[in-house]
ZALUM-930150 format. One record per residue (C-alpha): residue number from 1; residue in one letter; z, x, y. Coordinates in Angstrom, 1 decimal, decimal comma, padded with zeros to 4 digits. Each point is the difference from the previous one (the first is absolute). Layout:
% residues N
seq NUM; type A; c3 Z; c1 X; c2 Y .
...
This chain:
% residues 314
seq 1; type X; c3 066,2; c1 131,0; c2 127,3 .
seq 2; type X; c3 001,7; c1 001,6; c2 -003,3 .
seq 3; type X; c3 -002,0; c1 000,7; c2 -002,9 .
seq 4; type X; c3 002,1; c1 001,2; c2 -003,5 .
seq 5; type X; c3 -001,7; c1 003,3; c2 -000,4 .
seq 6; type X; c3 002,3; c1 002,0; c2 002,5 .
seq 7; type X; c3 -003,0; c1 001,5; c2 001,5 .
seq 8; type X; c3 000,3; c1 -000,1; c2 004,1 .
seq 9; type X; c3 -002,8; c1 -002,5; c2 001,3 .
seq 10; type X; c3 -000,7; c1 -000,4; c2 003,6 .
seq 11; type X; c3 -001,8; c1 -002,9; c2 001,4 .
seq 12; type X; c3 -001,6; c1 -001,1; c2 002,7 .
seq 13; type X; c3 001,6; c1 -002,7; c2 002,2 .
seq 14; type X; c3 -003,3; c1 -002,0; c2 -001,0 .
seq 15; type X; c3 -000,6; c1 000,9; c2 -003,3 .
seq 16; type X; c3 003,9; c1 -000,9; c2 -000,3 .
seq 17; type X; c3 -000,2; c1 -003,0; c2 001,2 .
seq 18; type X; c3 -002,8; c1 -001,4; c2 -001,4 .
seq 19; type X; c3 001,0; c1 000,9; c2 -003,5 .
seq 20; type X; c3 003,3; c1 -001,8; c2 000,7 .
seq 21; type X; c3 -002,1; c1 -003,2; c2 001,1 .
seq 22; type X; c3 -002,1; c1 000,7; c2 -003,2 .
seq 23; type X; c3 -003,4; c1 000,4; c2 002,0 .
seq 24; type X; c3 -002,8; c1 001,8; c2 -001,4 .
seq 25; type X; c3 000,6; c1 003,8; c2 -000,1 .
seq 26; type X; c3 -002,6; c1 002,8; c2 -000,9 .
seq 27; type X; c3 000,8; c1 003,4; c2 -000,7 .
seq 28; type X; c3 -001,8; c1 003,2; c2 001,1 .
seq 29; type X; c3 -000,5; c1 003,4; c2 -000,6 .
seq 30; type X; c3 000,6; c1 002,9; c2 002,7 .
seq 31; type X; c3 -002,3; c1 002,7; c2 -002,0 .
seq 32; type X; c3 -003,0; c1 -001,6; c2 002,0 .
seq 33; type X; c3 001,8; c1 001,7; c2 003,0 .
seq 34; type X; c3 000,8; c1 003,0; c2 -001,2 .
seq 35; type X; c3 -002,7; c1 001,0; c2 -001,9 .
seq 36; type X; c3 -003,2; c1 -002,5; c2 001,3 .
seq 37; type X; c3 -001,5; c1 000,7; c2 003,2 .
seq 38; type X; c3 000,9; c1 002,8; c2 002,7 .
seq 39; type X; c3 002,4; c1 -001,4; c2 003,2 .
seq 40; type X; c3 -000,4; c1 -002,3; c2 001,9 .
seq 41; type X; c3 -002,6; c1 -001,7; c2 -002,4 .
seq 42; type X; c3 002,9; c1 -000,1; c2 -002,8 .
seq 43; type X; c3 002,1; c1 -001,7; c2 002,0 .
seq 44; type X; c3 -002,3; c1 -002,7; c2 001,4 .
seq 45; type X; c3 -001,1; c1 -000,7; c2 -003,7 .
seq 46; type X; c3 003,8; c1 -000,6; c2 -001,0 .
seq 47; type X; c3 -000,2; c1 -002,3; c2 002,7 .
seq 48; type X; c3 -003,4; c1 -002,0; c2 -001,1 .
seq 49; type X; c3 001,4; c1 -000,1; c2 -003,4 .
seq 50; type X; c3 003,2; c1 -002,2; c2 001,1 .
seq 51; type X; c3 -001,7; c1 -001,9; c2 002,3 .
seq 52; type X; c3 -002,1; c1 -000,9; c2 -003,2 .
seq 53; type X; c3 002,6; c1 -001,3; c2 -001,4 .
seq 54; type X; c3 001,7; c1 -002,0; c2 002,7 .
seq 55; type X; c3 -003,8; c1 -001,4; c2 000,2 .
seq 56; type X; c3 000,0; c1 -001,0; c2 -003,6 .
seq 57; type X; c3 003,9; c1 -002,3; c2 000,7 .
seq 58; type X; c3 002,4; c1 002,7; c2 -001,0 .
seq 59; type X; c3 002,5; c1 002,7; c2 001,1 .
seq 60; type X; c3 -000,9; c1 004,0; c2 -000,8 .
seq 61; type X; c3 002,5; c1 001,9; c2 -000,7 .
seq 62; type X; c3 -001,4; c1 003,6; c2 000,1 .
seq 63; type X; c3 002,3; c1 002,5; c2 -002,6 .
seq 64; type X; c3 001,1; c1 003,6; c2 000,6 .
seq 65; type X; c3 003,3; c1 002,1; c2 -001,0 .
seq 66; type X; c3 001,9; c1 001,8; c2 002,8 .
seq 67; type X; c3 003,8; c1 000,9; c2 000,1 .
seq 68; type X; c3 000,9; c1 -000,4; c2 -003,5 .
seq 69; type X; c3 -001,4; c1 -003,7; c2 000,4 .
seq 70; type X; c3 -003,4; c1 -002,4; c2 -001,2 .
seq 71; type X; c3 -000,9; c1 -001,4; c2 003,7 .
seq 72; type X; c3 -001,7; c1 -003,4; c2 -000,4 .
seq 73; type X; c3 -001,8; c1 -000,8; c2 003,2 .
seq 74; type X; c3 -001,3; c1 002,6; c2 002,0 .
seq 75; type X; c3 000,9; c1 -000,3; c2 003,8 .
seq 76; type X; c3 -003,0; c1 000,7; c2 002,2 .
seq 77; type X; c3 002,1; c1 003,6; c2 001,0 .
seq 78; type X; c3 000,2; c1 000,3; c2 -003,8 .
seq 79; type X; c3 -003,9; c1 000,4; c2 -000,7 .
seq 80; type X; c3 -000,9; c1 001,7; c2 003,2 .
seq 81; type X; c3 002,9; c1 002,9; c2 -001,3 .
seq 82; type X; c3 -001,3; c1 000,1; c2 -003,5 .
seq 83; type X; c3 -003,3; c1 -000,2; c2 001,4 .
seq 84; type X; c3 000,2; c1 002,9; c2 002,1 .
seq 85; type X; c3 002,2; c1 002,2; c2 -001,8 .
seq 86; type X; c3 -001,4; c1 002,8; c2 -002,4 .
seq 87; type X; c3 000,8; c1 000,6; c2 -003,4 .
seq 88; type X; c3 002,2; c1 -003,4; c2 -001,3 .
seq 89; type X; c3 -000,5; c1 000,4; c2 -003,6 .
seq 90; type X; c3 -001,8; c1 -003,0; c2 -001,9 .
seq 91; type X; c3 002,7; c1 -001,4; c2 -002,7 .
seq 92; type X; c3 -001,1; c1 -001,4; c2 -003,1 .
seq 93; type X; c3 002,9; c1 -002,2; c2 -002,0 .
seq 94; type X; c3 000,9; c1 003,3; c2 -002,1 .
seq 95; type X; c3 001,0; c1 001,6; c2 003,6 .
seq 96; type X; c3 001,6; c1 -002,7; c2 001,1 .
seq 97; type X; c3 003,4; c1 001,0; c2 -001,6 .
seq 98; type X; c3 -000,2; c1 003,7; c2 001,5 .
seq 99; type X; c3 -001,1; c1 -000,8; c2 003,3 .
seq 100; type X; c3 002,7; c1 -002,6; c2 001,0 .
seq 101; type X; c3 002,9; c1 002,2; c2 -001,8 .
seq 102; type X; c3 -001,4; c1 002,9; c2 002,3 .
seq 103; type X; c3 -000,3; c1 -002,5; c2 003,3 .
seq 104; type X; c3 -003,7; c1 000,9; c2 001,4 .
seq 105; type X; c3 -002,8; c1 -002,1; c2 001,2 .
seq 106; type X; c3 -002,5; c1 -000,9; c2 -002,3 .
seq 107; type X; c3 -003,3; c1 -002,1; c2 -000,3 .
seq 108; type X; c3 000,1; c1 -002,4; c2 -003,2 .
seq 109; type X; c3 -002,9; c1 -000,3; c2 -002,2 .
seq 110; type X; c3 -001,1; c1 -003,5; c2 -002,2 .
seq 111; type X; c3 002,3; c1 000,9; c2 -002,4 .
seq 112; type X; c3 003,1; c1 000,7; c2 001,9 .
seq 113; type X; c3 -000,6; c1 -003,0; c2 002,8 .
seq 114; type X; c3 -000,2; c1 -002,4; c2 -003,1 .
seq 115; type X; c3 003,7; c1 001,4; c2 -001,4 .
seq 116; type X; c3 001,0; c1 -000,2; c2 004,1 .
seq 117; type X; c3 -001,1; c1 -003,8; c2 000,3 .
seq 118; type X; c3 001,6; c1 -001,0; c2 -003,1 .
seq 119; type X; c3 003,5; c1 001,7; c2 000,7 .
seq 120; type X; c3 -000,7; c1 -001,7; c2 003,2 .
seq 121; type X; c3 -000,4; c1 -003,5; c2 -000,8 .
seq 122; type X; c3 -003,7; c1 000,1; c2 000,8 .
seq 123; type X; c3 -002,4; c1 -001,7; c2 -002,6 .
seq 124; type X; c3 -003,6; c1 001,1; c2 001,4 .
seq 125; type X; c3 -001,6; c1 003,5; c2 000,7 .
seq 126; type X; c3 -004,2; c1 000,9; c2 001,5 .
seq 127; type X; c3 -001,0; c1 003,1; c2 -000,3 .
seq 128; type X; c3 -003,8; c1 000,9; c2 000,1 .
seq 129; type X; c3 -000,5; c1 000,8; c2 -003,2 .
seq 130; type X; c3 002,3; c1 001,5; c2 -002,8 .
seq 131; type X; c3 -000,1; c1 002,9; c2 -002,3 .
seq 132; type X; c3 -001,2; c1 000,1; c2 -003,7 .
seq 133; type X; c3 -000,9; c1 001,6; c2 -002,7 .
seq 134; type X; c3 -002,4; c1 003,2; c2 001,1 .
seq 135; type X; c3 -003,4; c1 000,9; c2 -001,6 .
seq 136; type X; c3 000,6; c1 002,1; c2 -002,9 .
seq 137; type X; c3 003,3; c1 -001,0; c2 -001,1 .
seq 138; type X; c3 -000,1; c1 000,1; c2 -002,9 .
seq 139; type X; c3 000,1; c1 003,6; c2 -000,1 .
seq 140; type X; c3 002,6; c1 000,7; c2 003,3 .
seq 141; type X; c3 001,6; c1 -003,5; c2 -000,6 .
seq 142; type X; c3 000,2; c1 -000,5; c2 003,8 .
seq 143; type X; c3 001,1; c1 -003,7; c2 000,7 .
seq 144; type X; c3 001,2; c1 -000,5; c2 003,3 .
seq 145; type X; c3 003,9; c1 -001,2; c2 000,2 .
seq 146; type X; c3 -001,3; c1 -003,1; c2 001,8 .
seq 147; type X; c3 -000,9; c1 -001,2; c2 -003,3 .
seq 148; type X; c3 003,3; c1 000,9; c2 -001,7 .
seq 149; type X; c3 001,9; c1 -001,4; c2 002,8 .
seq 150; type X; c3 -001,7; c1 -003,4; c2 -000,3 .
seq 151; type X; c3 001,4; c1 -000,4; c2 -003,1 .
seq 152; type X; c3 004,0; c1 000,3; c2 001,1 .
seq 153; type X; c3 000,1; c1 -001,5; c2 003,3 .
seq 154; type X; c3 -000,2; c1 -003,4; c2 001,0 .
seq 155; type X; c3 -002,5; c1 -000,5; c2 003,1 .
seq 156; type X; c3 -003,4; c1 -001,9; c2 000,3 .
seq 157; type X; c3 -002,9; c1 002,7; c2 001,1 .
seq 158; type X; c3 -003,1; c1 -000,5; c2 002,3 .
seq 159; type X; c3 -002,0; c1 002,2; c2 -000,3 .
seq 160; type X; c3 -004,5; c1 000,4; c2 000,2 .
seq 161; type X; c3 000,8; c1 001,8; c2 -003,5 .
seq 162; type X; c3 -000,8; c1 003,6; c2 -000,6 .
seq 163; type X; c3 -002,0; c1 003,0; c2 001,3 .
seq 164; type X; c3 -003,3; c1 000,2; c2 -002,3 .
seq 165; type X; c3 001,0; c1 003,8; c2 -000,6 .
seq 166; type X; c3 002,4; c1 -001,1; c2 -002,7 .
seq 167; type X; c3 -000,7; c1 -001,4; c2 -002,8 .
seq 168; type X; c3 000,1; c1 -003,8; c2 000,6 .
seq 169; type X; c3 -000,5; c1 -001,3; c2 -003,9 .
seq 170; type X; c3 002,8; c1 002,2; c2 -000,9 .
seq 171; type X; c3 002,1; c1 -001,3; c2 002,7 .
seq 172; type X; c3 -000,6; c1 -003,7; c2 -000,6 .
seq 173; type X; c3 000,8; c1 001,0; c2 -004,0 .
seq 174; type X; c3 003,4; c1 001,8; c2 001,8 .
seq 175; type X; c3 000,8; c1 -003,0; c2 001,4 .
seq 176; type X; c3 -000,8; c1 -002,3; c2 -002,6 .
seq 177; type X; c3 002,1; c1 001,8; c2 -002,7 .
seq 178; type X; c3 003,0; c1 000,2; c2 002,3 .
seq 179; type X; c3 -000,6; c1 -004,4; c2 000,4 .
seq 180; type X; c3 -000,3; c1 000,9; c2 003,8 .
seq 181; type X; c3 -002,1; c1 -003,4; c2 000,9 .
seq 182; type X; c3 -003,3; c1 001,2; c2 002,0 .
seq 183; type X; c3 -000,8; c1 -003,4; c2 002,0 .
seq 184; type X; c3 -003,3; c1 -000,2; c2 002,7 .
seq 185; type X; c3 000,6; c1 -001,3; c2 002,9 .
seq 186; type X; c3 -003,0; c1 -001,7; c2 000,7 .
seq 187; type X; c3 -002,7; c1 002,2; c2 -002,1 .
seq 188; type X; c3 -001,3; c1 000,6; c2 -003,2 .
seq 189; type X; c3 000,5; c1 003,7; c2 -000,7 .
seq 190; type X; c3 002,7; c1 002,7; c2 000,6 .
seq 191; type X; c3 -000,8; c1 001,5; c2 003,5 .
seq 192; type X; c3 -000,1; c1 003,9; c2 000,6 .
seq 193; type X; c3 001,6; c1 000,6; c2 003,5 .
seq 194; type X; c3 -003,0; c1 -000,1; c2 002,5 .
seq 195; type X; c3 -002,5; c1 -001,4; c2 -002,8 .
seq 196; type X; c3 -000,2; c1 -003,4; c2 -000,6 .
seq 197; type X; c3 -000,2; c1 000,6; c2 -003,8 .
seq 198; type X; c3 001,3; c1 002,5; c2 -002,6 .
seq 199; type X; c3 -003,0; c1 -001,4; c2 -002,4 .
seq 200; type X; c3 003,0; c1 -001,8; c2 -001,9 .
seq 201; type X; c3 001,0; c1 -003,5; c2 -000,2 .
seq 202; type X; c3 003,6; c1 -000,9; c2 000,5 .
seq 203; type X; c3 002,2; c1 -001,6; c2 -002,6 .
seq 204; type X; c3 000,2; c1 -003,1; c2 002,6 .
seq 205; type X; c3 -000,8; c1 -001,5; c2 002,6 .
seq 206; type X; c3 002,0; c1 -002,2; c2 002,7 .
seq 207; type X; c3 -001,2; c1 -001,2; c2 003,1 .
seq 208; type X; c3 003,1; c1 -002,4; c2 001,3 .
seq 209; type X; c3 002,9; c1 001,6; c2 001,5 .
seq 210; type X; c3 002,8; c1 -002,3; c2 -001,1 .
seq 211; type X; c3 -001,9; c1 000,7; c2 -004,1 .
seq 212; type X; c3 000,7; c1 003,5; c2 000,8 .
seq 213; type X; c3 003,3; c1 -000,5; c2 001,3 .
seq 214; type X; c3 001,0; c1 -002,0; c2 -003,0 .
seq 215; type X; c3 -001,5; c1 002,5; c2 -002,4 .
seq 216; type X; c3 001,8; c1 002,6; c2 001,3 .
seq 217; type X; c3 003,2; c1 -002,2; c2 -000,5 .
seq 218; type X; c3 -000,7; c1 -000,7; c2 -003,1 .
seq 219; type X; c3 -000,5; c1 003,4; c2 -001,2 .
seq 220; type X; c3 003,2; c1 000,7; c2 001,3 .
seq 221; type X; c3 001,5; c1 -002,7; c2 -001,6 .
seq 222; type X; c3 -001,2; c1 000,7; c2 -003,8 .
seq 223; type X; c3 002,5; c1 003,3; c2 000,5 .
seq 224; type X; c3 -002,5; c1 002,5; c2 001,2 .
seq 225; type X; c3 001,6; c1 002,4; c2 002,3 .
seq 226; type X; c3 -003,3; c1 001,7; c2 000,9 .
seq 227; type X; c3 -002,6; c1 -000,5; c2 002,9 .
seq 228; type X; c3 -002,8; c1 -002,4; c2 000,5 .
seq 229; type X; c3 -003,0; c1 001,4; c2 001,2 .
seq 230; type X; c3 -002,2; c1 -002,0; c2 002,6 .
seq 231; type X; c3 -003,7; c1 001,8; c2 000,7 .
seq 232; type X; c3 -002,0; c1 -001,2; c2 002,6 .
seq 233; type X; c3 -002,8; c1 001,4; c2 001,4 .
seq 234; type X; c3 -001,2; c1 001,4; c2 002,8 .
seq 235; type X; c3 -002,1; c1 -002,3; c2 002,7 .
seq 236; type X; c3 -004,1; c1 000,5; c2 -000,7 .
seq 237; type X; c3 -000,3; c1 001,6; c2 003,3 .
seq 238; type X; c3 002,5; c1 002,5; c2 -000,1 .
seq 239; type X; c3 -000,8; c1 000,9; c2 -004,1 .
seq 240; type X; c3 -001,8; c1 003,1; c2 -001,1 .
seq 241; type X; c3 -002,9; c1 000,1; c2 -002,8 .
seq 242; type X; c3 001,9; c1 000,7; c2 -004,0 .
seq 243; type X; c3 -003,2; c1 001,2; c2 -001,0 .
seq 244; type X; c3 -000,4; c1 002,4; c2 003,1 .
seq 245; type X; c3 003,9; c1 001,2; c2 -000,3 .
seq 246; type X; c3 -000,2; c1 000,6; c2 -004,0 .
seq 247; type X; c3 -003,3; c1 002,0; c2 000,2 .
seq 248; type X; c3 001,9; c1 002,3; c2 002,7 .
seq 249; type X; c3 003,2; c1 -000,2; c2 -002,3 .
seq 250; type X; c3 -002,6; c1 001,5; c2 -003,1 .
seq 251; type X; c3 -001,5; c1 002,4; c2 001,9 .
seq 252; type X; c3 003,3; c1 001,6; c2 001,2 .
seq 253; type X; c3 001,5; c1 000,1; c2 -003,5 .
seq 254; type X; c3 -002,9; c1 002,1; c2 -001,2 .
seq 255; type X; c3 000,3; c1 002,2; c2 003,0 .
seq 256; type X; c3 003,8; c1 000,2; c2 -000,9 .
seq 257; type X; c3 -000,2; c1 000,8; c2 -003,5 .
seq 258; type X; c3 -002,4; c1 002,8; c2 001,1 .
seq 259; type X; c3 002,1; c1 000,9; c2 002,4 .
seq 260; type X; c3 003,1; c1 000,1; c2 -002,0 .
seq 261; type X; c3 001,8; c1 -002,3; c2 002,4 .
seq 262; type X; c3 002,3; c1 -001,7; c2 -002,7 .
seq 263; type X; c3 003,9; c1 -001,9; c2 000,4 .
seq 264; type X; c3 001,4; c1 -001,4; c2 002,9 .
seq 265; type X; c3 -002,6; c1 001,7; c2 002,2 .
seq 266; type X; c3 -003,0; c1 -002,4; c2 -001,4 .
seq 267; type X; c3 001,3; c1 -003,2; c2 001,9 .
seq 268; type X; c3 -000,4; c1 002,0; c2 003,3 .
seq 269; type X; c3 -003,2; c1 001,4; c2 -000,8 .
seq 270; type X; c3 -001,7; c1 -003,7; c2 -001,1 .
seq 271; type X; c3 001,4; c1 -001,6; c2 003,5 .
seq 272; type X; c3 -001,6; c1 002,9; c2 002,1 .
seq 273; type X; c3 -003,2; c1 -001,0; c2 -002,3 .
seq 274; type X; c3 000,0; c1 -003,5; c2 000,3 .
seq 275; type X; c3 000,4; c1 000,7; c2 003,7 .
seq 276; type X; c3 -002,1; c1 002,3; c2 000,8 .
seq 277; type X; c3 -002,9; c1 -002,7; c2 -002,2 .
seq 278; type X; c3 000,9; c1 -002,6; c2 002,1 .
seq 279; type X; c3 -000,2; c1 001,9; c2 003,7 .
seq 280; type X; c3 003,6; c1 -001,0; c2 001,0 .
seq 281; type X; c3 -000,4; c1 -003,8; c2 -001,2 .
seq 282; type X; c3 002,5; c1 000,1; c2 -002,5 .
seq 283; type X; c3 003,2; c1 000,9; c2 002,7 .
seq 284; type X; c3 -000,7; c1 -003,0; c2 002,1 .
seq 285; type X; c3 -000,8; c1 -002,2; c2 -003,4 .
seq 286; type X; c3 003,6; c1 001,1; c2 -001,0 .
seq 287; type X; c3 001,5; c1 -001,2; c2 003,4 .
seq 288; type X; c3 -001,8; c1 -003,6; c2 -000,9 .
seq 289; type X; c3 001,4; c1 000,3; c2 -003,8 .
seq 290; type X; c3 003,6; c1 000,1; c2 001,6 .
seq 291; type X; c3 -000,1; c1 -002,6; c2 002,7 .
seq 292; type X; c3 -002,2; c1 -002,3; c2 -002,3 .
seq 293; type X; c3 003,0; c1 000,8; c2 -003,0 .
seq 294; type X; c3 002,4; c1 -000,8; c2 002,5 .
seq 295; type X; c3 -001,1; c1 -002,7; c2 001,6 .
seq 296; type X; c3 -000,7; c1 -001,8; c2 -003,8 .
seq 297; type X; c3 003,8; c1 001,2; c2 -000,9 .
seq 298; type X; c3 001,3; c1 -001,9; c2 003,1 .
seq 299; type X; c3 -001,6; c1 -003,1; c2 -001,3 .
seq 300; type X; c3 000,9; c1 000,4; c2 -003,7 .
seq 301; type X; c3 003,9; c1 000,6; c2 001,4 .
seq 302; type X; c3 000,0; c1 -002,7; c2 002,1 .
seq 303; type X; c3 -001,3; c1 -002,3; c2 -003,0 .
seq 304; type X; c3 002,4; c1 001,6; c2 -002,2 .
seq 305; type X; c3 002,9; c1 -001,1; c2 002,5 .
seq 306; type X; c3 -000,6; c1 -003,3; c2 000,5 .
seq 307; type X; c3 -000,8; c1 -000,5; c2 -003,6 .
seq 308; type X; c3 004,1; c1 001,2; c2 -000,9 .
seq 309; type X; c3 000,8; c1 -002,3; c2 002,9 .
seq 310; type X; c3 -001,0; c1 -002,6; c2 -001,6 .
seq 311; type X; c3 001,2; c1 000,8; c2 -002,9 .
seq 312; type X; c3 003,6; c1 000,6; c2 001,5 .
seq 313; type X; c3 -000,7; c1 -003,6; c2 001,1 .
seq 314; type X; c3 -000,6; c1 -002,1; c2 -003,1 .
């Protein structure tokens, strides 16, 4: 397959040919294997991801950069390579440009896999959850690029929302000033990762596949060349207390700011927090956020395929 960008892009034989026979495709990113779990358990979770997926009636095509080129489809050698091998640098879409020119492996992030499936022909992306605007912005305007991105590339997002160590209200305000639609898939409010809620109700709410599918179309259609964000959250059983999560969020920011742990290094020091609150809950609630994200994404794409088939028909 060609796309016009002139940026190499190597598929898959499946992911190849089920894009040429216009079957439901979902893209993934590689971080989770490079920077998630220690080996073999990284691996194995790359694995339950796609199988997700292929459970929910679509295709995953799992994204990483290596030899110059945006790899769409993982091989099975492919993730048990990048799984095992140290130091592959985690490429957000400002890297992107620098780490193909220079040829290297790298692992993409949310905001690079969503300009990789786009340049790629690939209309839906899961993730987990996706960044936003952090606590205390206002002062060290730190917005994650996730949010930037959303508003230049051209991809519908699953995703169980955002980590409740950002600021969610801000993040939903991000999104709604940028016209980035924020739809529930089958909920009231806007999830947070691992917790059901975020305390905040989402702009809307969808609960049929082929509504979302021609939402999504429609957005497109009105000239929009930005993303459509799908939340759904994660299954009761699997899902962490909000209110248990945020009083361990509050409690670490006061340690912090007496501590004078400030920037970049604040995000690391709220996850070891919240997990060290929740006695090692929270890593196997964020393996059920990313199969339950996928698996819901597999769906939504496979809606979303039949729905332009039809419309390819009339």
């Amino acid at each position: 397959m060609s796309n016009t960008t002139g940026i190499p892009v190597i598929y898959s034989d499946e992911v190849r040919e089920a894009l040429h026979e216009g079957a439901a495709v979902v893209a993934l990113e590689s971080n989770v294997i490079t920077h998630g779990l220690p080996y073999p358990d990284n691996a194995a979770t790359a694995r339950k991801v796609e199988d997700a997926v292929r459970a929910g009636g679509a295709v995953p095509a799992t994204i990483c950069v290596e030899g110059g080129a945006i790899k769409v489809g993982m091989t099975d050698e492919d993730i048990e390579r990048f799984a095992a091998l140290p130091g592959i640098p985690k490429v957000s879409s400002r890297d992107l440009p620098v780490v193909l020119a220079q040829g290297g492996p790298g692992a993409t992030t949310v905001a690079s896999s969503v300009v990789a499936a786009e340049i790629a022909g690939i209309p839906w992306f899961s993730s987990a959850g996706i960044g936003g605007v952090h606590r205390g912005a206002q002062e060290t305007f730190d917005i994650s690029s996730d949010l930037v991105q959303f508003t230049r590339s051209k991809v519908a997002v699953v995703c169980a929302g955002a980590k409740m160590i950002l600021d969610l209200g801000l993040t939903l305000e991000y999104l709604e000033t940028q016209c980035v639609p924020v739809v529930a898939y089958r909920s009231d409010d806007f999830p947070a990762f691992y917790c059901r809620t975020s305390g905040h109700r989402a702009p809307h709410r969808l609960d049929d596949e082929d509504l979302i599918a021609r939402a999504v179309e429609a957005h497109w259609a009105l000239g929009n060349h930005s993303s459509f964000l799908v939340t759904t959250p994660v299954r009761e059983e699997d899902a962490i207390d909000s209110g248990e999560v945020d009083a361990a969020i509050r409690e670490a920011v006061a340690e912090a700011a007496r501590d004078g742990v400030s920037g970049q290094a604040i995000t690391k020091y709220l996850m070891r927090a919240v997990d060290a609150a929740t006695d090692g809950r929270s890593a196997k609630a964020n393996m059920a956020v990313l199969a339950s994200c996928a698996e819901a994404a597999g769906r939504l794409a496979a809606a979303h395929a039949l729905h332009l088939a039809e419309l390819k028909g009339a």
